[in-house]
C-alpha positions as CSV (number, residue, x, y, z in Angstrom):
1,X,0.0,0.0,0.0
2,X,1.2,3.4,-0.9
3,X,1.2,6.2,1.3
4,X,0.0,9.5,0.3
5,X,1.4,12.8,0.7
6,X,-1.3,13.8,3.2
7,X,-0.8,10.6,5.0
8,X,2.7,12.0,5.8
9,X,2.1,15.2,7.1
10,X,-1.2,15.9,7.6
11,X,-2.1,13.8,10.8
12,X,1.5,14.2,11.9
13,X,1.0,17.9,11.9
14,X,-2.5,17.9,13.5
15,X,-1.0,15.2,16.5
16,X,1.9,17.8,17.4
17,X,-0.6,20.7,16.9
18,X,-2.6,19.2,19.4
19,X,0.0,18.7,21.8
20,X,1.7,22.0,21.6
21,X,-1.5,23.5,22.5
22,X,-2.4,21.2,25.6
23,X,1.4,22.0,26.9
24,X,0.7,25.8,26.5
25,X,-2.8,25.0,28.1
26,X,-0.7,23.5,31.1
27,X,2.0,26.3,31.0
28,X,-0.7,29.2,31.3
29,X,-2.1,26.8,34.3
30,X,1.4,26.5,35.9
31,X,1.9,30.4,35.5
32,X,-1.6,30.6,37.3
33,X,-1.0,28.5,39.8
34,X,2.5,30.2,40.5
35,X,3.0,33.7,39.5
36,X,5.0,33.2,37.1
37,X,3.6,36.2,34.3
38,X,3.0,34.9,30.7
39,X,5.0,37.5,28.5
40,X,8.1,36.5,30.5
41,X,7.5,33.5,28.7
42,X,6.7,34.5,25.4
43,X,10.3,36.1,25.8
44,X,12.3,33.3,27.2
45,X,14.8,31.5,24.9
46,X,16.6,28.5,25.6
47,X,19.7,30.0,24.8
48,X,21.1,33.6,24.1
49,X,21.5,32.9,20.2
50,X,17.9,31.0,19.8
51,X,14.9,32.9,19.3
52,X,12.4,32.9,22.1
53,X,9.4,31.5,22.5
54,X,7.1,32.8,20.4
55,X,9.0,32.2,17.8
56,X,9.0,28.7,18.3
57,X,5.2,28.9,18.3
58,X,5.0,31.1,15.3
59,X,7.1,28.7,13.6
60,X,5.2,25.3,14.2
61,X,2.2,27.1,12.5
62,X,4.1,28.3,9.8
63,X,5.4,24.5,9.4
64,X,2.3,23.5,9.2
65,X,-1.0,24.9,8.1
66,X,2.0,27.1,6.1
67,X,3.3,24.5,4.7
68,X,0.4,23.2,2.7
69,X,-0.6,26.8,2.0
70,X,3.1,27.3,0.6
71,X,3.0,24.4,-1.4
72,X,-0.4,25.6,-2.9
73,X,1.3,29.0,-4.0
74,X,4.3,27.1,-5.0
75,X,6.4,29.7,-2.3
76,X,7.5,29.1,0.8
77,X,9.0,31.9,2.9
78,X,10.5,32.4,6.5
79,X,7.4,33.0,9.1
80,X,5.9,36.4,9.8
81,X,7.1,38.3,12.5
82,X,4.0,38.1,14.7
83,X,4.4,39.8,18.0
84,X,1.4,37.9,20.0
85,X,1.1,37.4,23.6
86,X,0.6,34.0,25.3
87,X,-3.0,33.4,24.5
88,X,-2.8,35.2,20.5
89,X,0.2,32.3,20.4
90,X,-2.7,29.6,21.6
91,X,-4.9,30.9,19.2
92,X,-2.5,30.9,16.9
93,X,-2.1,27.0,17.4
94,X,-5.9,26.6,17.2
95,X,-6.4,28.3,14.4
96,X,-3.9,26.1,12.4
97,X,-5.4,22.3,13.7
98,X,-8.7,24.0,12.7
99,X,-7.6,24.9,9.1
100,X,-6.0,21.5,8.4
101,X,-8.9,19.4,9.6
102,X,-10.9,21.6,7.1
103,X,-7.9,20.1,4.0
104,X,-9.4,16.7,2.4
105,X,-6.8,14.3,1.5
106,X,-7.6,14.8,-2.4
107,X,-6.4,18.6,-2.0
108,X,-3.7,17.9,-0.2
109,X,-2.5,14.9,-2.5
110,X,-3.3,17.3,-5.7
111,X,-0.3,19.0,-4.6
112,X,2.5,15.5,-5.3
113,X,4.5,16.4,-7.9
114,X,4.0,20.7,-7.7
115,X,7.1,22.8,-8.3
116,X,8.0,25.1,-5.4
117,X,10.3,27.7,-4.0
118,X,11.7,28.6,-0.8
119,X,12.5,31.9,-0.4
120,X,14.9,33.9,1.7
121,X,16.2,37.1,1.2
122,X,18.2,36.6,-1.7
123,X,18.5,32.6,-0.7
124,X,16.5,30.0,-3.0
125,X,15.7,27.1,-3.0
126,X,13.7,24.2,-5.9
127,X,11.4,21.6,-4.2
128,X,8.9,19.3,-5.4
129,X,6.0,19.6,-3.0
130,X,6.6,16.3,-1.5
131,X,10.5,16.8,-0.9
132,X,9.8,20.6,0.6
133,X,7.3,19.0,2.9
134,X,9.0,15.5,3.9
135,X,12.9,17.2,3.9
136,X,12.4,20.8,4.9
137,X,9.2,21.8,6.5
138,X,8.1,18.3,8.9
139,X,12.1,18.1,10.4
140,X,11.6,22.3,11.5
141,X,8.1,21.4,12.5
142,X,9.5,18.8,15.0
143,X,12.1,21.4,15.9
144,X,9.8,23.9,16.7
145,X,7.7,21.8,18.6
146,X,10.3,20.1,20.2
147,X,11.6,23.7,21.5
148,X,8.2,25.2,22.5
149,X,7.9,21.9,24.5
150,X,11.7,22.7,26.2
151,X,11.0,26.1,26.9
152,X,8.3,25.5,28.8
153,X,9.6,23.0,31.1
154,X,12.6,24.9,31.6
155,X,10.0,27.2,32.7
156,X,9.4,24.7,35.2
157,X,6.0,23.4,33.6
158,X,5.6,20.0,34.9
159,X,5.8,18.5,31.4
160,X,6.6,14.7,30.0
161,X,7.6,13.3,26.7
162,X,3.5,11.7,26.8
163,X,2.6,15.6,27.0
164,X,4.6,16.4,23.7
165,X,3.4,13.1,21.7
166,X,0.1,13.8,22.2
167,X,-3.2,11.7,21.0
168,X,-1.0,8.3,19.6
169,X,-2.8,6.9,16.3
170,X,-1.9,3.5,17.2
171,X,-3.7,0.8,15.5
């Protein structure tokens, strides 16, 4: 059995999506519960010469929901610089599960074989759809996710790896 291009990325994405925003639902709890104020968050890096949290958050919708809508233009560029606090960052996250549950597998498949660029600055790069979504934009998408994930439980969020891995399609 083949597997098709949204077999590789769609339910991948919408599994981290998921978890990323129940460990920001659990990192706006711990800040409840202990004081700790949200935008000192949103501003915390893990290190000096890593961009900071939101950032990371930015990024895992860009990787995602961006990624499908990149491939549809056929251009894929850095994120936006979106300045959002803690709960415009959830939404954020919401906002992209929510647009790729709306993506049928025939739309998403429709786009095997597409040309595409990424685009940075002066910086380009060919992909085929598939390659920019399998190569590039899933391994920054785990990145991402990965560091929203260690930022918050540096944070001190009381977080384990079940928490990042979310809703498991096993079966």
């Amino acid at each position: 059995m083949a597997i098709s291009l949204y077999d590789l990325c769609v339910p991948s994405y919408l599994q981290v999506l998921d978890s990323v925003g129940q460990v920001m639902q659990k990192g706006e709890q711990y800040a409840q519960d202990n004081g700790v104020d949200l935008g000192d968050i949103v501003e915390t890096r893990l290190r000096e010469d890593m961009l900071p949290f939101h950032f990371q958050v930015v990024s895992v919708m860009h990787h995602s929901r961006g990624a499908i809508e990149g491939a549809e233009a056929g251009l894929f560029t850095p994120p936006p610089s979106l300045e959002l606090d803690y709960a415009g960052l959830q939404a954020l996250v919401g906002e992209a599960a929510t647009a790729l549950r709306a993506r049928s597998p025939d739309e998403v498949n429709a786009l095997e074989g597409k040309s595409m660029l990424f685009r940075a600055g002066d910086f380009e790069l060919p992909f085929s759809a598939e390659n920019f979504i399998t190569s590039f934009s899933l391994p920054n998408f785990y990145f991402h996710a990965t560091t929203t994930y260690a930022i918050l439980r540096m944070a001190g969020v009381p977080l384990g790896k079940m928490d990042y891995l979310g809703q498991l399609r096993a079966g």
